[in-house]
C-alpha positions in Angstrom: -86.2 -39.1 51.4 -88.0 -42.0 52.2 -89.7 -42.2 49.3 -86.9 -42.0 47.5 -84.8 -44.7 49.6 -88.1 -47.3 48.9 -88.1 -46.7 44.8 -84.4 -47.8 45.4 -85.0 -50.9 46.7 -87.7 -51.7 44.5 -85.9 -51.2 41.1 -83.1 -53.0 42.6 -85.4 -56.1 43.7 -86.6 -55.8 39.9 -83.2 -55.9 38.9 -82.3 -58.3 41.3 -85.2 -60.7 40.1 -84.7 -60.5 36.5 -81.2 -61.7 36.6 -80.2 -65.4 35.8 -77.6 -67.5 37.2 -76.0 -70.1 34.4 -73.0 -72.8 36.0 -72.3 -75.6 35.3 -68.9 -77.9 33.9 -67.2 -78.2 31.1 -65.5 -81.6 30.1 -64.3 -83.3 27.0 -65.9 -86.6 25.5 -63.7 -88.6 28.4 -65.5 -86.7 31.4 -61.7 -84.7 31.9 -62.7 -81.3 33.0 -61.8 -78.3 30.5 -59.9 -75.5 32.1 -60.2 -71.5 30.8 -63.2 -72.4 28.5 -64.9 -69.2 27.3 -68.9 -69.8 28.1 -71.3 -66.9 26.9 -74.3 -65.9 25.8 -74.2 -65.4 22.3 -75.0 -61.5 22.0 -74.1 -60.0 25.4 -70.6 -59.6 27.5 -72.2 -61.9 30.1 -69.9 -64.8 30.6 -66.5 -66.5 32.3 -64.0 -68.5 32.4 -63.7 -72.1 33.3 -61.9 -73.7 36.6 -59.2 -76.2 36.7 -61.9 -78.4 37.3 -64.0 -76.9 34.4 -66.9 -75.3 36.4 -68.1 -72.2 35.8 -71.0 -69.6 37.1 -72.0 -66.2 36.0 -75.4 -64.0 35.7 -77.3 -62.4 32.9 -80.0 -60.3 32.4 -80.7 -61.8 29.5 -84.4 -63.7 28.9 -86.4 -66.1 26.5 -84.5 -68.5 24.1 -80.7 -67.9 24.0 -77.6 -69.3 22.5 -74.6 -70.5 24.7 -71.3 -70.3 23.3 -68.7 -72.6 24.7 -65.5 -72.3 22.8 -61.9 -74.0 23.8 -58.5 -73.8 22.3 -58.1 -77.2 20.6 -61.6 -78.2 20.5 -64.6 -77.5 18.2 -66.7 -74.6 19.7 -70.6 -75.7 20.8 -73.5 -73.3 20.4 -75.9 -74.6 23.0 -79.7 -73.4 22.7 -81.1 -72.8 26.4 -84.0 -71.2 27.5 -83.1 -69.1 30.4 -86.4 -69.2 33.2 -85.7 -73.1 32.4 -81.8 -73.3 32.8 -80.3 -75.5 35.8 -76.7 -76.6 36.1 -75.3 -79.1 33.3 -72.1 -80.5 32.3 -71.5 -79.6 29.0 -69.3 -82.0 26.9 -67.5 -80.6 23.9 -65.6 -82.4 21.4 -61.7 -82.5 20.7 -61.1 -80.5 17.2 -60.0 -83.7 15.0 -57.2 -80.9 13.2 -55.8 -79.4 16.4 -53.0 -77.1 16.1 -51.4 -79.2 18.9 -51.5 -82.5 17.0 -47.9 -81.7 16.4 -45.9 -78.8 18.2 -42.6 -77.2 17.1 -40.0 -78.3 19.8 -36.7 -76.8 17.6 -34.5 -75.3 20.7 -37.1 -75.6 23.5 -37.4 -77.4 26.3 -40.9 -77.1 28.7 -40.7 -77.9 32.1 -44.1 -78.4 34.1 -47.4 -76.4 32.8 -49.3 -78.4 29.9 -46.8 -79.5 27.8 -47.1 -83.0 26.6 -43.1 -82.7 25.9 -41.8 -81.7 29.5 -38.1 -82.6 30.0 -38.7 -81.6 33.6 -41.3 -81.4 36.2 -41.6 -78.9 38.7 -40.7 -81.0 41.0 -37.4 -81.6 39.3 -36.4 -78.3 39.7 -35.0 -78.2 43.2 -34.1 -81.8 43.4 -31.7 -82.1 41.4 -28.8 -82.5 43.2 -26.3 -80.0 43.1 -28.6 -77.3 43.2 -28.3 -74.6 46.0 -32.2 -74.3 45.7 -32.1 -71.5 42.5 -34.2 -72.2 39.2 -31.7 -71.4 37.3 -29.1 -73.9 38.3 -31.3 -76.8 37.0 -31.6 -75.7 34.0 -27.6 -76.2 33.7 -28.4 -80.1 33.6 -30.2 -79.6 30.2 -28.3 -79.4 26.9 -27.3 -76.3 25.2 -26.0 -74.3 28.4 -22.5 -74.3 30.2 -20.7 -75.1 33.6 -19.3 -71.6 33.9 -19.2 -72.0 38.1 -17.3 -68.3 38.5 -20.6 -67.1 37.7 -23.9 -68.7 38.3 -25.9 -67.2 35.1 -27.3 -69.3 32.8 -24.3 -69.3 29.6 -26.4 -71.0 26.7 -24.6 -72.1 22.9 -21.8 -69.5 23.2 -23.6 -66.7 24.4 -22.4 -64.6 27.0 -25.2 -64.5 30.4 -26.8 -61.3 29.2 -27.7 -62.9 25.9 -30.1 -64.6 27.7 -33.3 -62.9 28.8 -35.8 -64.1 31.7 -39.3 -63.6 31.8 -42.1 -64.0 34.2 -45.8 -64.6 33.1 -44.5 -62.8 29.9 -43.1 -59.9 31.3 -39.3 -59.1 31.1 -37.3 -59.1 34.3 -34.6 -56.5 33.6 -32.3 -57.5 37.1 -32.6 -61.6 37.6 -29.7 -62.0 39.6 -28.4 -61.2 43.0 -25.4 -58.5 42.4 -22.0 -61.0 43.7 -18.4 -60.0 44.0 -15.8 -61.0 41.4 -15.3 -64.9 40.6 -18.2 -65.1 43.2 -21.1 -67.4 42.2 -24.7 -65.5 42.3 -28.0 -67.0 42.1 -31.4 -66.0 40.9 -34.0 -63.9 42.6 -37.0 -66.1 42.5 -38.3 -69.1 44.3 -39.8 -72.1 43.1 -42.6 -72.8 45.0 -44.8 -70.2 43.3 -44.5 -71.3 40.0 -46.1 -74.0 37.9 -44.2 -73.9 34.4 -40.7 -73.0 32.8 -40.3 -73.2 28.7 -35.8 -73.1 28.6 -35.5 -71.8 25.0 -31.9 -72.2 23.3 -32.5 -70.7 20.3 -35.4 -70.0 17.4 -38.2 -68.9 20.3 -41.2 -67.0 19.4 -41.3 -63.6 17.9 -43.3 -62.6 20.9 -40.1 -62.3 23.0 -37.5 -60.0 21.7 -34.6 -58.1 23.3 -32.6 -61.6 24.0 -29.8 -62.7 21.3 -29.1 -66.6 22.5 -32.2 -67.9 24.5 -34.9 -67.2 27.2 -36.3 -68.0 30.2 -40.2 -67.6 30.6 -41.5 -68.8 34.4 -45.2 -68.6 35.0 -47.0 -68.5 38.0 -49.7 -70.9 39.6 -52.9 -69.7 38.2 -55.1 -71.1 41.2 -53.4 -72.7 43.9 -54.6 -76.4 45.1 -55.0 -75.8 48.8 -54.0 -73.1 51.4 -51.1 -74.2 53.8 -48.1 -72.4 55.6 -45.2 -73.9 54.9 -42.0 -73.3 57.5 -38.1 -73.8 56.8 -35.1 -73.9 59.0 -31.6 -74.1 57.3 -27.9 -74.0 57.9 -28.2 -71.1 56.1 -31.3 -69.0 57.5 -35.1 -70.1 57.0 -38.0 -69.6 55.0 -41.8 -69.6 55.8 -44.7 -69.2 53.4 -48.4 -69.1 53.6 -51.0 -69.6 50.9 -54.8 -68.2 51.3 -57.8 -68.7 48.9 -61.0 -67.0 48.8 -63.8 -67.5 46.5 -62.5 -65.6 43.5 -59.3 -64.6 45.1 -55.7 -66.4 46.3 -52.8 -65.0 47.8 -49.5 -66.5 48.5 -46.3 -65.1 50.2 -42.8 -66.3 50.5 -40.5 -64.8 52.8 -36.5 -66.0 53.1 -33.9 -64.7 55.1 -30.2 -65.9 54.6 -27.0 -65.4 56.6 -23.7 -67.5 56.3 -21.9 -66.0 59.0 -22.7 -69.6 61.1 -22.0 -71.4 58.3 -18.7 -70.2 57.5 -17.6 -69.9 61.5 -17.8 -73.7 61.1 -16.6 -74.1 57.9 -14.6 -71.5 56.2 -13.7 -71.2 52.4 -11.1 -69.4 50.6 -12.6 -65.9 51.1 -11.7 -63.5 53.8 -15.1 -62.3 54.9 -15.4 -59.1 56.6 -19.3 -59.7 56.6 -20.3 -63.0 55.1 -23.3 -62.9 52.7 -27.1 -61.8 54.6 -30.3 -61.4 52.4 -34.2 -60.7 53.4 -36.6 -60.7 51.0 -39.9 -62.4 49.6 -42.4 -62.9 47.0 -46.3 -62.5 46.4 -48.5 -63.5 44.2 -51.9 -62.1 43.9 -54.7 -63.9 41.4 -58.2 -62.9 40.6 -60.7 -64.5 38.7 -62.7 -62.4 36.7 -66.0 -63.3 34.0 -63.7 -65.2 31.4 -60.4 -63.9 32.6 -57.5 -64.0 35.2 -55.6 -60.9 36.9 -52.4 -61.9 38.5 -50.1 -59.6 40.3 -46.5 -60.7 41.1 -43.7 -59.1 43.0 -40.3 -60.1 44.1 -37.9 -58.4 47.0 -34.5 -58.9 48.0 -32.3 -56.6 50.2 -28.6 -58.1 50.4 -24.9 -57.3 51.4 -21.7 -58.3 51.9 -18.3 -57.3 52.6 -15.4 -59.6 52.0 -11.4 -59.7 50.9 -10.1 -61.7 47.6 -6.3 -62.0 46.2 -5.3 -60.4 42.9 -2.2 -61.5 41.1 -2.4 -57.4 40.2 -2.6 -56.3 43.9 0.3 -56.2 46.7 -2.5 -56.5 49.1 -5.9 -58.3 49.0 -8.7 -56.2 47.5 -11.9 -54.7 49.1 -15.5 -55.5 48.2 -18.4 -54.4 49.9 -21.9 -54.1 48.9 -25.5 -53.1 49.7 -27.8 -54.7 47.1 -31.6 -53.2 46.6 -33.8 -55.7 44.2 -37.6 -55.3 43.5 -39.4 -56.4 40.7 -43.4 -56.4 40.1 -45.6 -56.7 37.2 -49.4 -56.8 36.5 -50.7 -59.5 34.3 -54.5 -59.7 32.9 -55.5 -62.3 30.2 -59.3 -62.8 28.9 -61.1 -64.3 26.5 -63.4 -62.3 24.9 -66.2 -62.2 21.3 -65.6 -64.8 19.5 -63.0 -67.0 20.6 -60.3 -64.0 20.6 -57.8 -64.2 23.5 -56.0 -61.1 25.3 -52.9 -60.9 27.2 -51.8 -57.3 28.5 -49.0 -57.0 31.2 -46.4 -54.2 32.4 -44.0 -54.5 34.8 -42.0 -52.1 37.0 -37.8 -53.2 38.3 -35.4 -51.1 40.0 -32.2 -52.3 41.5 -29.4 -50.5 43.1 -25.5 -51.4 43.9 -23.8 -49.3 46.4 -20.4 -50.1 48.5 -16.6 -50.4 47.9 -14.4 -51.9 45.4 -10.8 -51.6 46.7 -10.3 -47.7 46.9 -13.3 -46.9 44.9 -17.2 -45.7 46.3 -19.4 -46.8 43.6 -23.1 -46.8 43.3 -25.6 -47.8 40.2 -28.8 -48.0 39.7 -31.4 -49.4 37.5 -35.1 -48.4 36.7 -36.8 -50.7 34.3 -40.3 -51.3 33.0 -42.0 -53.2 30.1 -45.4 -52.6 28.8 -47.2 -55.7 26.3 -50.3 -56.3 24.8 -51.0 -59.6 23.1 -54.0 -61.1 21.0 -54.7 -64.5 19.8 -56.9 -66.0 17.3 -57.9 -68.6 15.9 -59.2 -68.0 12.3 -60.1 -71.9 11.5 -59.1 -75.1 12.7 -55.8 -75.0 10.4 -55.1 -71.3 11.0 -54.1 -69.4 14.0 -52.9 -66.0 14.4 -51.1 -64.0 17.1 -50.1 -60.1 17.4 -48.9 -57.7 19.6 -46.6 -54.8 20.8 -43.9 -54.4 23.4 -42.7 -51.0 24.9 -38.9 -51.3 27.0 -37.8 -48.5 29.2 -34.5 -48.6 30.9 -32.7 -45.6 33.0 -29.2 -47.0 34.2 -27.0 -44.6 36.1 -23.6 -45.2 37.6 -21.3 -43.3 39.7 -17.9 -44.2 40.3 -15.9 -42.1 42.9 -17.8 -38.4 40.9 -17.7 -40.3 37.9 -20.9 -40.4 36.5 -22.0 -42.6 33.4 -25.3 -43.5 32.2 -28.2 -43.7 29.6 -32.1 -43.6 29.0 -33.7 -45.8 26.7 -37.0 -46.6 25.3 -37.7 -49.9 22.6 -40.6 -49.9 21.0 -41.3 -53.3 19.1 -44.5 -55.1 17.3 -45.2 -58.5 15.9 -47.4 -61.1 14.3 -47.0 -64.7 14.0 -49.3 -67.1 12.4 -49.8 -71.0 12.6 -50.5 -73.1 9.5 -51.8 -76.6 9.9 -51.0 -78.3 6.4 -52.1 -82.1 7.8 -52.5 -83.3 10.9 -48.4 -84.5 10.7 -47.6 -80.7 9.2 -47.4 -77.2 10.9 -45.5 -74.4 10.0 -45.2 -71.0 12.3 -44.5 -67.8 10.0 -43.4 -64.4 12.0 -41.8 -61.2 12.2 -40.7 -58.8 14.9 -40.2 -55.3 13.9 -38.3 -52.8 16.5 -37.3 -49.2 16.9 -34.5 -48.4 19.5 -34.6 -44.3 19.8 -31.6 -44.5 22.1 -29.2 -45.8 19.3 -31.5 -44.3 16.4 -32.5 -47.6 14.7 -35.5 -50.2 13.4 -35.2 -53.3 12.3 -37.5 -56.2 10.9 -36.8 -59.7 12.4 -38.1 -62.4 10.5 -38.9 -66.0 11.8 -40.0 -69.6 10.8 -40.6 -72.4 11.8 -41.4 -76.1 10.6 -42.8 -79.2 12.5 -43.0 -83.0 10.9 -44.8 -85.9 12.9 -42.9 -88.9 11.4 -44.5 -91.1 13.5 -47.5 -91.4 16.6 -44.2 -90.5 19.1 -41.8 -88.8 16.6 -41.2 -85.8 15.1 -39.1 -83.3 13.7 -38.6 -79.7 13.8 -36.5 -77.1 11.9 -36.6 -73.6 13.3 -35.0 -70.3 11.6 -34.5 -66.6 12.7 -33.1 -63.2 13.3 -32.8 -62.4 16.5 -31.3 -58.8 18.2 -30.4 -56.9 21.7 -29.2 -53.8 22.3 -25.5 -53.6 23.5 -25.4 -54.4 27.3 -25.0 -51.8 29.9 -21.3 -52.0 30.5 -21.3 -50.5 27.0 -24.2 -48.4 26.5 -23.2 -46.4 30.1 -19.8 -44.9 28.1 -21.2 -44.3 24.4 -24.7 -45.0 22.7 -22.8 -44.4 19.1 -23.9 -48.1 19.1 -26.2 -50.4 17.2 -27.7 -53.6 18.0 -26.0 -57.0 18.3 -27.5 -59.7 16.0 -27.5 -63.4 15.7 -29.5 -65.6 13.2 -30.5 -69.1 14.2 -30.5 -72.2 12.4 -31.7 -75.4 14.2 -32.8 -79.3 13.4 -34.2 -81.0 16.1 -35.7 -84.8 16.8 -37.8 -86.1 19.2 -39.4 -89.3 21.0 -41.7 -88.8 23.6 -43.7 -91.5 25.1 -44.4 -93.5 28.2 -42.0 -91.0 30.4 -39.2 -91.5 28.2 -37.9 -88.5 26.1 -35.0 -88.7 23.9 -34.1 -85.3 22.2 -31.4 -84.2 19.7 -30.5 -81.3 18.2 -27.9 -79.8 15.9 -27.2 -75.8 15.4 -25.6 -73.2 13.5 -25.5 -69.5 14.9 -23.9 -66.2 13.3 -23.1 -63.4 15.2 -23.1 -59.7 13.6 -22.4 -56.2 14.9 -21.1 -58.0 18.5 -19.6 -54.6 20.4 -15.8 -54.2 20.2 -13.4 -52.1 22.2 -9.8 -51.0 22.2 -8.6 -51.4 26.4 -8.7 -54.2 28.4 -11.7 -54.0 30.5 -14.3 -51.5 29.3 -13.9 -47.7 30.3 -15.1 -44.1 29.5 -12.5 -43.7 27.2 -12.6 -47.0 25.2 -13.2 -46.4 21.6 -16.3 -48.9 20.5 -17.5 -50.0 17.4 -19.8 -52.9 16.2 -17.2 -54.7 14.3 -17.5 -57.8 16.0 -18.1 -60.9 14.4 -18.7 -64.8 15.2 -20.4 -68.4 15.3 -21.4 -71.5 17.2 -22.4 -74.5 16.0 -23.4 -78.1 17.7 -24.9 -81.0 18.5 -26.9 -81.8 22.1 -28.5 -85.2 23.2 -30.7 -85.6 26.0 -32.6 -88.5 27.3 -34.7 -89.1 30.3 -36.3 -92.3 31.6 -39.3 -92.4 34.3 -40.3 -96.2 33.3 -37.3 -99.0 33.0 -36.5 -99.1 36.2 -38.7 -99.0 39.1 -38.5 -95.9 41.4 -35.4 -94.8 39.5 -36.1 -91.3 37.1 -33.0 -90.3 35.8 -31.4 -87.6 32.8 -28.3 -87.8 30.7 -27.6 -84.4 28.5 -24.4 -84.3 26.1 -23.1 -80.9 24.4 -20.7 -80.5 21.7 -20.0 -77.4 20.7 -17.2 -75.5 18.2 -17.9 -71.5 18.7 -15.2 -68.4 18.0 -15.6 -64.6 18.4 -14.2 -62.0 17.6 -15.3 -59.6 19.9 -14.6 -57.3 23.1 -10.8 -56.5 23.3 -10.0 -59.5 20.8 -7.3 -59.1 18.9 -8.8 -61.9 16.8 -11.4 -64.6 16.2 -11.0 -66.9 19.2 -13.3 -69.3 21.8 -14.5 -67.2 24.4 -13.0 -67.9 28.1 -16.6 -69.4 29.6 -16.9 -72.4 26.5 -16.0 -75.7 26.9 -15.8 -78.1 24.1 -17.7 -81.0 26.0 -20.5 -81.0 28.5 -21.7 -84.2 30.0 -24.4 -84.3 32.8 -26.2 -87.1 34.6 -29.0 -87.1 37.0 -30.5 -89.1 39.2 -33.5 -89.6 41.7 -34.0 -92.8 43.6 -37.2 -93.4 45.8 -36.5 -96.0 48.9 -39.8 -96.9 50.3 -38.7 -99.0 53.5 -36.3 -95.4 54.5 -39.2 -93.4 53.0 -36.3 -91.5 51.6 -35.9 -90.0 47.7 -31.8 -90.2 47.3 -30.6 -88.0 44.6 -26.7 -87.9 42.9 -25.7 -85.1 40.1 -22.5 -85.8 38.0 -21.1 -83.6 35.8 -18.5 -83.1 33.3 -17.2 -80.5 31.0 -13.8 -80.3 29.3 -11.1 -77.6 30.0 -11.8 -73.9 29.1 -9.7 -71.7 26.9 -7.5 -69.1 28.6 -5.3 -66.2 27.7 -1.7 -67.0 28.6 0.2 -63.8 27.6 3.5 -65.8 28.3 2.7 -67.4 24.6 2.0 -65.9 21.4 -0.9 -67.8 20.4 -4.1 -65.7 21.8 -6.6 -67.8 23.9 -4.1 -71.0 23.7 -4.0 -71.9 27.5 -6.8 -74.8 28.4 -7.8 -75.9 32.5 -7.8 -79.3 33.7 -11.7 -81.1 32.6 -14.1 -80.3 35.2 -15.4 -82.6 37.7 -18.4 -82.4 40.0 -20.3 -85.5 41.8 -23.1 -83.6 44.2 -26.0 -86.1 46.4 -28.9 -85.4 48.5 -31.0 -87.0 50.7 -34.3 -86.3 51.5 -36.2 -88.5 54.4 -39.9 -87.8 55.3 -40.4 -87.6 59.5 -43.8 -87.6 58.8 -46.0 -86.7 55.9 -45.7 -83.2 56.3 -42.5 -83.1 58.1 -39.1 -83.3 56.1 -35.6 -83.5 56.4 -33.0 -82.7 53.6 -29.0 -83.0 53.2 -27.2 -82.2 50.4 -23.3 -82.3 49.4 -21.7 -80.7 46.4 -18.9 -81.8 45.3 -18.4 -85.1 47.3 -15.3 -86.3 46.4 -13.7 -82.3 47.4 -12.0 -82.3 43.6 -10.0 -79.0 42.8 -11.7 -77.8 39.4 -10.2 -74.6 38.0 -12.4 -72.4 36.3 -9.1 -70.4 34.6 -6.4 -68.1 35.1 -5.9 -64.3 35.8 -2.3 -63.2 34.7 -0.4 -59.8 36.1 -0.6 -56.7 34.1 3.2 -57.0 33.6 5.7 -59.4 33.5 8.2 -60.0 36.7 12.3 -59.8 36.5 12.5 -62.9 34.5 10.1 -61.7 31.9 6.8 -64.2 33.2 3.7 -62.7 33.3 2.6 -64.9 36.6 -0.6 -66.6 36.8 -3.7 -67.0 39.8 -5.7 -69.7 39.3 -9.7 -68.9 39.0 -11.0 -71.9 41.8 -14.5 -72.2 43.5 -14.5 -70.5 46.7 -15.0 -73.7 48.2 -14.2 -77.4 47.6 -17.3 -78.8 48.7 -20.6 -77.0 50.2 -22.8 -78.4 52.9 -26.6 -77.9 53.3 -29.3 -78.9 56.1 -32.6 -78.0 56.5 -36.5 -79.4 57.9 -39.1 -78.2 56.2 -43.1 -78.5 57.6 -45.8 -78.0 55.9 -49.3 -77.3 57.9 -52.5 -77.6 55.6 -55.8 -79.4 55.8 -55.1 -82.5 54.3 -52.3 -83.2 56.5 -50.3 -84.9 53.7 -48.9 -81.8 51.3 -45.0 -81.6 52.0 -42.4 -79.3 50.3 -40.2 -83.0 48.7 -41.5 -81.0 45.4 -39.7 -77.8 46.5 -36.2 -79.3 47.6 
């Protein structure tokens, strides 16, 4: 046994002896490091991945004379000879490919926010200061062109597309449940926090033929890769606190979130318009998980929330005020692994697991659904020369929805399977054009499809550019549907969109005009949708418009501010529509101003939110004329303040709605008309005039100076 235990340790010393350790850095011809660089030997899988800061280390067996291969998205790839027993640690400078692909991008519908993108229309940081905004990713977004102020709700409503048009993903992956479940005319908010994310791309139409299953627009959030530091950071609100910790290892980081929310002090001071048996209460968290592997990252993120409520609302149809009370169960996690492997490919692979559940009350009625979702993708990239590159992959969607509604019980199963290529063409250096196609089969409603896609950028000058963006796009009728008859097919919408841009010196100036047509949108026969509606796909429609935005960082000093304008002219015939009309959520005219103010002497950022939309259609069954009625224009003026005790020490007010104005949203009418013949009205109001918010946030790290001002 001995002598077995010593030849162990003496092939293993051998071993251990004949392996080489290569690091070093990787920049670019100005000395900037070069992040997720592929570095190999030329031959072998030994290899990795660069840093943020472009270092790099691995170990090879390999001896004698080798080639080192150092290849880089948007620059030239460098074969390096080395001999390995004489190797030490270098910085290796590569140079910039003269033909890039990302000389000029294709912007048509798309806005970035954060990452890499040299066309950001907002910053991380912009994301939860914006004024106005209870702290969700989702509501800044509803600054930016394209969407609308549809308050009742709190989804993201984007170029006359109803809130399930638009699909969110994270680091790629679908999320199948992105909201917090919410009682009638009760604003909800999303499920995800902003502090662990480093990038949003806001898509209103003509996005990639990687991301299918979304009819108007998406949402894709990544997560940090590598975070900077580790720190703990602590919150205590008017509405519940927050603490999160980040930890980082050699090859390894970990953060965690953690929230909980109750607003049974808040409203004891300061009550709305809802009778609140049990006022909103909410735990839950996030994590994300990284390791960094030879040439590759594996990320693991997952999001909890456990809610419930119990309140009392009016209804114009109701003698007495009606019950709703519910118990809310939201997870979502998904697995993420991207490499770079041979020579110069790129590989993404992800799959994600969701389940949500809805239980409680609604007036007389015990209902309880439930959701079980997953989504499976693989993804390669190429690039075949410097004027070609060449993506392709596959999805795989699985969805098991079950409702049961005092013993009724409704549901489906379905499985989307869906592949698709899409290629860049570099004509000049002023010239691209992105050529695609998304094919799907849904087994659930018996159908497959072919999507096709295009794409067309112009630099027309060192700042300016324009893009034209066309395509098909498709979703499978939305649950409310699908639960009472799969004799369905999918809705589709084709895209059409010219865009302009000026980006330089932090100025951006964006406009955009659109034309959409909608086909096989899901109709019914009853007023609400119910087991024994009849459905059909006869529904038709369009939207068309025009959206400005422009945002200065540089003209005035310490002020950064936003202005986005929507016009928009969209009819449907859809749902329980007896005819081609504007849907209830659209308004003609959206108008919204931001601001952010530094003041150095208060060492306070001041922050003010205006917006504007014009009145809503309503139905008014008191005239003949369907969807006639129009509400007042909305108004909304919201500030914040955020002063720094100390570095790391921060406190934050915010107001919405200063000036208390009573918007209506619209108008729910009875089911049948009173002695004089009136069908009487309730108007659709905000559940409260104005909202009030206080918190202090620390943050404890080692360079006593990170603060959350980014994450307010």
């Amino acid at each position: 046994m001995k002598t077995f235990l010593l030849i162990i340790i003496f092939f293993s010393t051998i071993i251990s002896f004949s392996q080489t350790t290569i690091s070093g850095k990787i920049v670019d011809e100005k000395n900037n490091p070069i992040p997720n660089a592929n570095i190999y030997i030329d031959g072998t899988y030994d290899g990795a991945t660069s840093s943020n800061t472009g270092e790099f280390s691995f170990t090879t067996t390999a001896e004698g004379n080798q080639i080192l291969v150092i290849s880089a998205l948007s620059f030239e790839t460098k074969n390096l000879p080395i001999v390995m027993n004489l190797y030490h640690y270098q910085t290796i400078a590569v140079k910039r490919n003269l033909t890039e692909l990302n000389e000029v991008l294709i912007t048509a519908g798309t806005m970035e926010a954060g990452g890499k993108s040299r066309v950001s229309v907002l910053k991380p940081l912009d994301i939860l200061t914006t004024a106005g905004n209870p702290g969700d990713i989702v509501s800044a977004f509803k600054t930016l062109p394209g969407t609308q102020v549809v308050g009742e709700s709190g989804k993201l409503f984007v170029r006359g597309g109803e809130a399930n048009e638009t699909q969110t993903f994270i680091d790629g992956i679908r999320v199948a449940q992105p909201y917090i479940q919410t009682a009638n005319n009760v604003p909800t908010r999303s499920t995800f926090s902003p502090m662990l994310f480093k990038g949003t791309t806001f898509s209103t139409g003509g996005y990639s033929a990687e991301y299918g299953e979304a009819l108007s627009s998406i949402l894709v959030m990544n997560t940090i890769d590598e975070p900077d530091l580790e720190k703990t950071d602590i919150g205590v609100m008017s509405v519940g606190a927050s603490l999160g910790n980040t930890q980082k290892w050699k090859n390894n980081s970990l953060s965690v979130n953690t929230s909980y929310l109750n607003l049974q002090p808040y409203q004891t001071l300061l009550p709305d318009n809802i009778e609140w048996i049990k006022p909103y209460e909410s735990i839950g968290g996030e994590t994300v998980f990284r390791q960094k592997l030879d040439r590759g990252l594996l990320k693991f993120y997952a999001s909890y929330t456990a809610a419930n409520f119990d309140l009392k609302q009016d209804d114009i149809n109701y003698p007495d005020k009606v019950r709703t009370q519910n118990k809310n169960n939201n997870l979502y996690s998904n697995l993420s692994y991207k490499c770079g492997f041979g020579d110069n490919w790129n590989i993404f692979a992800g799959i994600s697991f969701a389940k949500s559940r809805n239980s409680g009350i609604y007036d007389v009625y015990n209902y309880d659904a439930s959701e079980n979702a997953s989504h499976l993708k693989l993804k390669l990239t190429k690039p075949i020369s410097s004027k070609i590159k060449t993506s392709f992959g596959a999805d795989y969607f699985y969805t098991n929805f079950s409702e049961s509604v005092t013993n009724f019980e409704s549901g489906y199963h379905s499985n989307i399977f869906a592949a698709y290529s899409e290629t860049d063409f570099l004509f000049t250096n002023n010239l691209i054009a992105k050529v695609s196609f998304r094919f799907s089969k849904n087994e659930l409603l018996d159908e497959s499809s072919i999507a096709p896609r295009i794409a067309l950028a112009y630099k027309v000058a060192k700042n300016q550019q324009i893009s034209l963006a066309y395509g098909t796009f498709e979703q499978a009728p939305k649950n409310d549907y699908l639960k009472y008859s799969t004799n369905l097919q999918a809705e589709k919408a084709q895209h059409y969109i010219l865009s302009y841009e000026f980006n330089k010196d932090k100025q951006i100036f964006k406009a955009e005009v659109y034309y959409k047509s909608y086909d096989n949108l899901v109709k019914y026969d009853t007023k609400s949708p119910v087991f024994n509606s009849n459905f059909n796909n006869s529904g038709t429609g369009y939207a068309k418009g025009l959206e400005l935005f422009w945002r200065d960082n540089k003209n005035i000093k310490n002020l950064e501010y936003w202005i986005s304008y929507s016009y928009i002219d969209t009819k449907r015939n859809y749902a329980n529509f007896p005819k081609q009309a504007t849907p209830s959520f659209v308004a003609d005219h959206t108008l919204s101003l931001v601001t952010k103010y530094w003041i150095q002497d208060w060492r306070s950022q001041i922050g003010a939110t205006y917006t504007f939309s014009s009145g809503r259609p309503y139905n008014n069954p008191n005239e003949t004329v369907v969807m006639n009625g129009k509400t007042k224009t909305y108004n909304n003026l919201s500030v914040n303040w955020a002063y720094l005790i100390s570095p790391q020490k921060i406190l934050f007010f915010s107001v919405t709605n200063v000036a208390g104005i009573k918007n209506v949203y619209g108008y729910n009418y009875a089911n049948t008309p009173n002695s004089a013949g009136i069908y009487e009205s309730q108007a659709i109001v905000p559940t409260a005039d104005r909202f009030f918010f206080v918190g202090f946030f620390w943050t404890i790290s080692k360079d006593k100076k990170t603060n959350q001002l980014e994450n307010l």
